[in-house]
N, C-alpha and C positions, 0 to 999 in steps of 0.2 A: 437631422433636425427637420422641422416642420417645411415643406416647400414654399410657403410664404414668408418664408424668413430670408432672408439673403441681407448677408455681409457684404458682400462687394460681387459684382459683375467678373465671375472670375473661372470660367468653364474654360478649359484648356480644346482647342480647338481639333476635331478628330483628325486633322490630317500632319498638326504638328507631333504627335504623339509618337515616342519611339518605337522600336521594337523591344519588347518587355525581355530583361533577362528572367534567368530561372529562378532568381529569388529577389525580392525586391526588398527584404527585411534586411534593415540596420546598416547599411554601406553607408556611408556618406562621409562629408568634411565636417562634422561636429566641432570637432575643434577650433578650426576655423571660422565657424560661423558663431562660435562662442566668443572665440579673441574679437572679431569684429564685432558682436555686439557691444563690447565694452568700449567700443571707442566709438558708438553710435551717439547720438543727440536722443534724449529721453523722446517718446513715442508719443504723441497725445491720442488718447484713446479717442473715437468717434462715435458716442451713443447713437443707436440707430433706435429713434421713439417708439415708430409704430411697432418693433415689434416686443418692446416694453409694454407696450399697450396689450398687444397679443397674449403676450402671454400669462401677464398678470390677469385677463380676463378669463384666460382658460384656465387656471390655478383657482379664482374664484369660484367658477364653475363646476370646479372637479369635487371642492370642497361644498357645496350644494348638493352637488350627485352622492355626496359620500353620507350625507343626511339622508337621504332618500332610501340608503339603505336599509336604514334601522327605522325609516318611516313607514310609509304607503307602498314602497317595492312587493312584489313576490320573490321569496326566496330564490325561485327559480331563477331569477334577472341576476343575484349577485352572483349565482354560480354559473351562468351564462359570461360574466363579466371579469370572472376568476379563467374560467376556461381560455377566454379569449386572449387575457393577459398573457397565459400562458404560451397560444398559438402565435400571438403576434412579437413576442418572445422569442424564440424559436425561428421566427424570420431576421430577428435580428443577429442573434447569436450564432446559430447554427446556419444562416443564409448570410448577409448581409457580412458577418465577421469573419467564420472561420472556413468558408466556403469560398463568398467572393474577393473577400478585402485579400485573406492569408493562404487561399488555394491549399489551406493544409488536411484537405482530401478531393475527389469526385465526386459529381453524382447527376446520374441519370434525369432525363428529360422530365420525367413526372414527378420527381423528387423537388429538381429545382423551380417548377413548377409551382410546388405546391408553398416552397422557402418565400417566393418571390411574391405569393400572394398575402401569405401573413407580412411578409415585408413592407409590403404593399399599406397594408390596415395598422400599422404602425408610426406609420406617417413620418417617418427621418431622414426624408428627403429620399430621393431611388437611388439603387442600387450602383449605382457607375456615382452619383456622388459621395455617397457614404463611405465608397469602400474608398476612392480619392483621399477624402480626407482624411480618412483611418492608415493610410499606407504614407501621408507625407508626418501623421505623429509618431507613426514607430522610427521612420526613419532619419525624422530629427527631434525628436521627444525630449521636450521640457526646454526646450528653446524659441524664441522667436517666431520659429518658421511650424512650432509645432501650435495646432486649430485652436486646441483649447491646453495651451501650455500651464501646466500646474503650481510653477515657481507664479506665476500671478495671481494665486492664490485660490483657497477653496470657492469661495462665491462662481470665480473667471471660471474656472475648470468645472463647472457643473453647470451653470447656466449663465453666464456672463458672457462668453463668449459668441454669443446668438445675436447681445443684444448690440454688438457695438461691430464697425467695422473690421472685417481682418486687417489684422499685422502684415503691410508690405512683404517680410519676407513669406510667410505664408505660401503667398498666391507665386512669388518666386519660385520660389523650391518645389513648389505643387508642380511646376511647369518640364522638372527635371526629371519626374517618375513615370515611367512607362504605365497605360492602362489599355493596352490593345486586346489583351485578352477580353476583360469586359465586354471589349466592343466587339468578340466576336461571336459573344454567346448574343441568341437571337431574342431571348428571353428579358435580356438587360436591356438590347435594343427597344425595342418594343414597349416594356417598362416605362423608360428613357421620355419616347414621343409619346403617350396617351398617359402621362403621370395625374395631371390634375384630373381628368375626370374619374381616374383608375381609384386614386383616393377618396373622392367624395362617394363613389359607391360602395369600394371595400371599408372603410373606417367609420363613415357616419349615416349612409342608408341603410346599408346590411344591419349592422348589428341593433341597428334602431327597428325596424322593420318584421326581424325575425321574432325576436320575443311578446311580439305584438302578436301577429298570425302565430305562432305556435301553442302560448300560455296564455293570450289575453292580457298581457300587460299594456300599460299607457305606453303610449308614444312618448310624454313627458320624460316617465321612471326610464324609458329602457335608452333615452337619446341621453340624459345626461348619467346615467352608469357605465349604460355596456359602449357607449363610445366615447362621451367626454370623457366620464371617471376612471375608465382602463385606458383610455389615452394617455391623457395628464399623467398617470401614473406609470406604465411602461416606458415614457420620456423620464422620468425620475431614476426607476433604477436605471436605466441606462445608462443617463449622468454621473451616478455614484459611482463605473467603474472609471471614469475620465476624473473623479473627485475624490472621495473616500478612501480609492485604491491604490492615492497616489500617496496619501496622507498616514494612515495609518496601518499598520498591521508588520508580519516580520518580512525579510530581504534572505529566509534561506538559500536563495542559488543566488544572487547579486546583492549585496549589502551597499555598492558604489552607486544604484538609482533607487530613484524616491519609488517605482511601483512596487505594489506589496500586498502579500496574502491578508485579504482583508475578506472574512467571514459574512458580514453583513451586508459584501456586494455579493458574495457567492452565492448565498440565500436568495436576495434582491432580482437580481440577473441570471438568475436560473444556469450559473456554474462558471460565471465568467467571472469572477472575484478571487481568483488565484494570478495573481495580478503581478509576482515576482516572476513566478512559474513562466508567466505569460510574455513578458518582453524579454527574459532572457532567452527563450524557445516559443517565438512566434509560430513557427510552422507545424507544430505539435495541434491535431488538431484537438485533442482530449482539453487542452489548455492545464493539463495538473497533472502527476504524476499517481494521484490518486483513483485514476481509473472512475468509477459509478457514483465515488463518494462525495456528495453533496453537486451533484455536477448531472441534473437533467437532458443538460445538452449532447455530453457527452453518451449518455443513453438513450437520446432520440440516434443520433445517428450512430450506433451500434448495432439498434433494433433497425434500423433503413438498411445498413451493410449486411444485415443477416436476409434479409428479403430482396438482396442482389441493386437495392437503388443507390446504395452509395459504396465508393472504391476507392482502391490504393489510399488506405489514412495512414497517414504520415505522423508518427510518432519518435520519440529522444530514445534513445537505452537506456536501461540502466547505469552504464557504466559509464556516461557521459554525464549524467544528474548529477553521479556519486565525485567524478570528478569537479565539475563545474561547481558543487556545493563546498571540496575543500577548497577550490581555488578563491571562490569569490564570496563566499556565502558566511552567512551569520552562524552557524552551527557551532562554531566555536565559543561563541560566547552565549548563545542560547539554546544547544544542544541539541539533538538530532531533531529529524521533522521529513514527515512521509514516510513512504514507503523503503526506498532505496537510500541508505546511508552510510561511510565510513565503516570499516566489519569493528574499528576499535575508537569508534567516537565514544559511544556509551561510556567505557571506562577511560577513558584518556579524561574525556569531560569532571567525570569523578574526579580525577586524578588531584585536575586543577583545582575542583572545587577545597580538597582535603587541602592541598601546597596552601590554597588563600587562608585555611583556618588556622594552618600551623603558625604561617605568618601570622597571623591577628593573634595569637595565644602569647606568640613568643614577644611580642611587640607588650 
């Protein structure tokens, strides 16, 4: 989220922080933190104005910029502003997600480098907080203590949760998860201390600047597309996977949580909207079992592992999909999905289907 946003004063202090285990996805007392919410006293939300202010003006603004396109722009500006989307994309997903938050691969100094600057131009707060708060929702997701928990509905899980104070347990359970690694990449440090000015040049000089000295575009056209309007709008999809993903689409490998293959984050998010795929094998850094398909991300760093900058990627087998899908998964009732599945789902599915009509004939 934007670095002018703050929910509550709530940075976990570097020298409380533990020593990080080797996997930091999914352990926890869910259960327990579920039983006690039920016996809690209802929550009163705390609207935080200014940054209702915030961002309803940036929203305004984006939707200005996005007139500008079909106005007075040069072509050049909206595919400069398409590009960018894409790069600062790419910081999110491929940096900020499956790199820092999930470690579900490596990569080399220039690589993350270059993760950390489109991250950077993206403006969702830096790296050591995003990846925080991303590793206290997986590991108590759709609860209380998860940022932007989904059972409080679409609105909360997509931008609501920006505008109002955090949830006490939140910044609790944020306090119980190790982030040393973070702190010991030099990259995140550095990040870390020179955030605000790092922002105002990579997000809204540069990209205002550039198209100006390259194409001769206004300063007006190129400040509010290539930085407002691909702002605003790479903050969106990003939300749909914390929203949409949680809402809609199928549960082939966990049918038991609300995240779900939802096509129009994958799209969105440039491959991060295999959203069952994704919580039930957090560490999978393709995020789908689907390999290239509809998953940019997954093909940047493929093409980065082939040019020796990124290593050891961490992927599921096969043969943990195929089980994990008869154990937990919707296949059953909505029949295979992806690549790896059941060798006798196909006709078994049939099977049922035929048994339901005989029933319904003989009825």
């Amino acid at each position: 989220m934007p670095p002018f946003i703050k929910t509550n004063v709530n940075d976990v202090l570097d020298s409380d922080i533990p020593d990080l285990e080797p996997s930091v996805e999914l352990k926890g007392d869910l259960n327990d933190l579920l039983q006690a919410q039920k016996n809690q006293k209802p929550y009163k939300i705390q609207i935080v104005w200014r940054n209702v202010i915030i961002m309803g003006l940036l929203h305004v603004a984006a939707i200005y910029g996005a007139t500008l396109c079909f106005g007075t722009a040069k072509w050049q500006t909206v595919v400069a502003a398409i590009l960018l989307y894409v790069y600062t994309g790419l910081g999110i997903t491929a940096g900020a997600h499956r790199l820092w938050s999930h470690r579900s691969y490596k990569a080399k100094f220039p690589l993350r480098l270059f993760l950390a600057l489109a991250q950077t131009m993206a403006v969702q707060n830096h790296i050591y907080e995003w990846s925080r708060d991303h590793r206290v929702h997986h590991k108590y997701s759709e609860t209380d203590a998860d940022p932007h928990n989904a059972k409080r509905g679409f609105f909360f899980a997509h931008v609501g949760w920006l505008l109002c104070r955090k949830h006490p347990e939140v910044i609790n359970k944020g306090k119980t998860i190790s982030y040393d690694d973070l702190l010991r990449d030099p990259i995140v440090v550095f990040q870390r201390r020179y955030y605000i000015p790092l922002i105002l040049i990579c997000c809204f000089i540069l990209p205002t600047l550039l198209p100006t000295l390259l194409w001769g575009e206004t300063l007006w056209n190129a400040y509010f597309i290539c930085a407002i309007l691909r702002y605003v709008w790479t903050l969106n999809m990003t939300w749909l996977v914390n929203s949409a993903a949680h809402f809609w689409g199928r549960h082939p490998y966990d049918k038991n949580i609300h995240p779900a293959e939802n096509y129009l984050t994958v799209y969105g998010a440039i491959g991060e909207g295999f959203h069952n795929y994704h919580h039930t094998f957090p560490w999978d850094y393709s995020t789908s079992e689907l390999g290239w398909r509809f998953n940019l991300t997954t093909m940047f760093i493929n093409a980065m592992a082939a040019i020796g900058q990124a290593y050891d990627l961490k992927q599921v087998s096969p043969e943990m999909i195929i089980k994990r899908k008869l154990r937990t998964g919707d296949i059953d009732t909505h029949g295979n999905y992806g690549l790896y599945n059941p060798p006798m789902m196909k006709e078994s599915t049939s099977l049922h289907h035929r048994q339901d009509n005989d029933k319904q004939h003989q009825h």
